[in-house]
N, C-alpha and C positions, 0 to 999 in steps of 0.2 A: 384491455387487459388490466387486472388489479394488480396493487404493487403495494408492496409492504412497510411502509414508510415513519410506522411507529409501534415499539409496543411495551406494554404494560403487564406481564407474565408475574405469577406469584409459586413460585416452587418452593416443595417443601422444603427446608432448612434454609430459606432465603434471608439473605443479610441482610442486603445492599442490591441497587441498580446505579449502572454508570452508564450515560443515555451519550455516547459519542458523535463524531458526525457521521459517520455512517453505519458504527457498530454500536449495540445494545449489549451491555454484559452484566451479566446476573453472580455474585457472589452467594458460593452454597456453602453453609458452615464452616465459612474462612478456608475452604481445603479445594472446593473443586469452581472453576470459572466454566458459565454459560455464554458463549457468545454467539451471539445472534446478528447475521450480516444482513443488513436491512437493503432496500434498494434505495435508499437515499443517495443523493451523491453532491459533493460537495468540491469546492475550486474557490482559492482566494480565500480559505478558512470559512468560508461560508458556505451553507448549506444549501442548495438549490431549492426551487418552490416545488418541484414534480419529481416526484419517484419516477427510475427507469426499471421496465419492465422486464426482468429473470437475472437484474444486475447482481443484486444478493448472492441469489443462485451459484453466480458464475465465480462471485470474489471467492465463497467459501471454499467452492471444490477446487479451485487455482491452488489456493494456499493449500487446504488439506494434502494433495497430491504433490507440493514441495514439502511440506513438512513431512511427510513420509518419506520421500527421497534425498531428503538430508538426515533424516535423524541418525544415521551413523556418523557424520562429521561432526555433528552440532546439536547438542541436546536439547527438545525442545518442548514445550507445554503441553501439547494436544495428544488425549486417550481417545476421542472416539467423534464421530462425525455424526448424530442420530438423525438430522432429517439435513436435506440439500441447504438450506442456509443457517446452518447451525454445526457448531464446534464445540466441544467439552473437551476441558484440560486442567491441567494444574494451576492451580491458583497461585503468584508469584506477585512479590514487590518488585513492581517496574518502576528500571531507572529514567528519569525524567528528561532522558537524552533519547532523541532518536538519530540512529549513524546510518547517514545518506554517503554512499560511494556510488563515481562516477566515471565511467569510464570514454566517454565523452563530453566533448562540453558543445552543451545545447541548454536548451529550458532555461530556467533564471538563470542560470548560472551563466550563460552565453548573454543572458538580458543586462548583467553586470558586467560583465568584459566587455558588451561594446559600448558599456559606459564609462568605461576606463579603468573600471578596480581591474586590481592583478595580485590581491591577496584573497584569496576565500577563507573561512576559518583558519585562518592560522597558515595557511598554502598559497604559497608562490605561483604564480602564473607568469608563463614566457608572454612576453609581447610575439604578437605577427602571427597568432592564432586563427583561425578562421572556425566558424560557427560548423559544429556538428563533427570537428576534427577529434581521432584520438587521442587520449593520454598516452603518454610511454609508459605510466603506469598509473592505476584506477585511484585516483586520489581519494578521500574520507575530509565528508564535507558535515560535522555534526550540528545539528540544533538542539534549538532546547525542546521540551517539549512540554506548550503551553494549556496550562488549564481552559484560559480565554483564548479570543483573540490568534494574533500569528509565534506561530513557531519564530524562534530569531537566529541565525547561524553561531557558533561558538569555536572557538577553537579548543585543542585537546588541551593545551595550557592551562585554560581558565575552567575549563568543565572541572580539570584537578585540584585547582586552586579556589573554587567555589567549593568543594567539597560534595558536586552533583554525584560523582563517582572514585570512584577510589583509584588509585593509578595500579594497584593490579587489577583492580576491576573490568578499567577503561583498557589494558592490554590484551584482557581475555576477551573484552566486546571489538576491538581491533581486528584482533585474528577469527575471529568467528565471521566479522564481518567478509575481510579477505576469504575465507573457506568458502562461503558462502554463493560472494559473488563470482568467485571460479568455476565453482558446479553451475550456478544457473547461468553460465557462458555459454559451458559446453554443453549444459541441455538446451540452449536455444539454437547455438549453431546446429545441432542434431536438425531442429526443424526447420530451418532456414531462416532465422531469426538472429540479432545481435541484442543482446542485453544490454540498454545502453547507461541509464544508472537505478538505482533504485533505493528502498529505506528496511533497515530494518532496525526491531524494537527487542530492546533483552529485560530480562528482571531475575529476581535473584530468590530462591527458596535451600531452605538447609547449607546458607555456604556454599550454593551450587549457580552457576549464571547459565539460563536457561534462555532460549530464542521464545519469543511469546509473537502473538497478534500473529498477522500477517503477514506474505511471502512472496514475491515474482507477483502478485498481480495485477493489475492494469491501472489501478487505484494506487498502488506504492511501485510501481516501476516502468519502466520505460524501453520499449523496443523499437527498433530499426528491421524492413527487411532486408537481408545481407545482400539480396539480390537487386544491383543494382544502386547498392552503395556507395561506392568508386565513382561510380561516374557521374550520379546525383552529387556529389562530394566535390568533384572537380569542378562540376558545371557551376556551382554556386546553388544549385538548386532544391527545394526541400526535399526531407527525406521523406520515405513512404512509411509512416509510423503506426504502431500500436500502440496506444498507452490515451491518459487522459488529456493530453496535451491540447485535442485538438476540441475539446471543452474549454479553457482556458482561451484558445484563442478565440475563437466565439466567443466568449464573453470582451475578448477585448477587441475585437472587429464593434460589439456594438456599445462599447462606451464605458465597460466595468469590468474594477478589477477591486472593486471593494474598498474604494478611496471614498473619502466626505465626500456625501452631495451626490454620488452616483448612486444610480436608479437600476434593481436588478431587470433586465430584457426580459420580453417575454416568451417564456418556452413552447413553441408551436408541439402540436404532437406530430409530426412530420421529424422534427429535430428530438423530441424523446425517444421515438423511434429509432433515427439513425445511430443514436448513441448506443442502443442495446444491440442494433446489431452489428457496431463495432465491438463491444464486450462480448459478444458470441463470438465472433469471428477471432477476437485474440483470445479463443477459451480454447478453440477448436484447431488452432493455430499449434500455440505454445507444448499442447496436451497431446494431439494429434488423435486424442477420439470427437465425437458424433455429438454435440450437445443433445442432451436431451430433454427438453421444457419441462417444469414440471408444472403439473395442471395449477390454472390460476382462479380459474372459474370459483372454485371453492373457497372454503376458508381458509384464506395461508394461517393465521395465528392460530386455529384452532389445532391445525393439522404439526404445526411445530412444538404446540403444549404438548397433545396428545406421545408425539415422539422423544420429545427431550423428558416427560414423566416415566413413559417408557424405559429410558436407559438409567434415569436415575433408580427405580426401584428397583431395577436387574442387578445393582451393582453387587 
């Protein structure tokens, strides 16, 4: 199967290209953002060697389909979706903060607890925690969000005191973020799912702070199934998860996590495989419709020009 893993698109009134790790976004006459979910996938701020097959696919329609379902709570970029891995929206000065909430602690953050911290950004941690346990309430774990290199955790103090964001800025990205992670609670508990943390990205156009990027999906957040929580919980034992985590540990089952001196492993297609069909199965999970492939045989770039010129000249 082919997989999309880089591209070079030239649209009429094109600015700028910002080539991310796993998203491509096209600036169109400073007013409207192209973004293009590649199948790249990345862990450890690096990028992996092999595209995973209909990953793209599955990131865009995740987020599309929240961002829909939040836009009454929370304003947010996206006009229009013209082909499966591609998003059109509002073009927005994004803050250089991304606000990670957590409503469990697992993933680094449990990597850090059982190494002793008991402060995260700025946030108190009780001693006599146990890995994968709830918060009494979803804490907000924010980083920076880095050009190069890795993200760094920040607390709300310093994001203010740097001057990264403004402190009404930083209250409205607060509470957007709380609104947010509420609703996709209660739409995961709907499918038998627990939302267990996840990130989101704002930016700001006319005075207005707007939700941008991506949403709930597999790439920026993290699920548990609820069934069987409790007692995986008690027993000490892993949880049964969605999300990209179990990428991550792969990589450090065999020896990397993106330190000096490590060597990336290498990706069987047997294990690119299984990763896509964990991204289907938390597409098909979360959504509760039918994925539907789309054909790969063909030209994907050609087929996403063809669609995103499409919608640009209808405007």
């Amino acid at each position: 199967m082919k997989t999309l893993t880089k591209t070079n698109f030239n649209f009429p009134g094109q600015k700028s290209i910002y080539h991310g790790k796993v998203r491509d976004v096209y600036n169109i006459n400073d007013d409207i953002m192209v973004m293009v979910a590649t199948d790249r996938i990345s862990a450890f701020d690096v990028v992996l060697p092999k595209g995973i097959p209909f990953k793209g696919q599955v990131l865009n329609q995740i987020a599309a389909k929240f961002l829909d379902a939040s836009a009454s709570v929370v304003p947010n970029w996206k006009l229009a979706t013209p082909d499966p891995m591609v998003t059109v929206g509002l073009k927005c000065e994004g803050f250089r903060v991304e606000m990670i909430i957590r409503g469990y602690l697992t993933g680094s953050a449990w990597r850090e607890y059982k190494a002793g911290v008991r402060s995260l950004c700025g946030v108190s941690l009780p001693d006599g925690m146990k890995e994968n346990e709830k918060f009494p309430i979803p804490v907000i774990t924010p980083t920076t969000k880095a050009e190069e290199g890795h993200d760094e955790n920040i607390s709300r103090e310093e994001i203010i005191a740097r001057g990264l964001v403004s402190e009404t800025d930083y209250n409205v990205m607060e509470q957007y973020t709380r609104t947010l992670f509420d609703l996709g609670t209660k739409i995961a508990a709907g499918k038998g799912l627990i939302l267990v943390d996840t990130k989101y990205e704002f930016g700001k156009r006319d005075g207005k702070v707007y939700l941008i990027d991506e949403i709930h999906t597999p790439d920026s957040s993290r699920y548990f199934y609820a069934d069987g929580y409790e007692e995986r919980f008690k027993q000490g034992l892993p949880q049964h998860q969605l999300s990209k985590e179990f990428v991550r540990q792969w990589l450090i089952d065999h020896g990397f996590m993106n330190q000096p001196g490590q060597v990336m492993p290498e990706m069987t297609d047997q294990f690119v495989n299984s990763i896509s069909d964990r991204y289907i199965e938390l597409y098909e999970q979360i959504t509760g419709d039918t994925f539907e492939k789309q054909e790969t045989e063909s030209d994907i770039t050609a087929r996403i020009e063809h669609n995103v010129m499409k919608w640009l000249t209808s405007r």
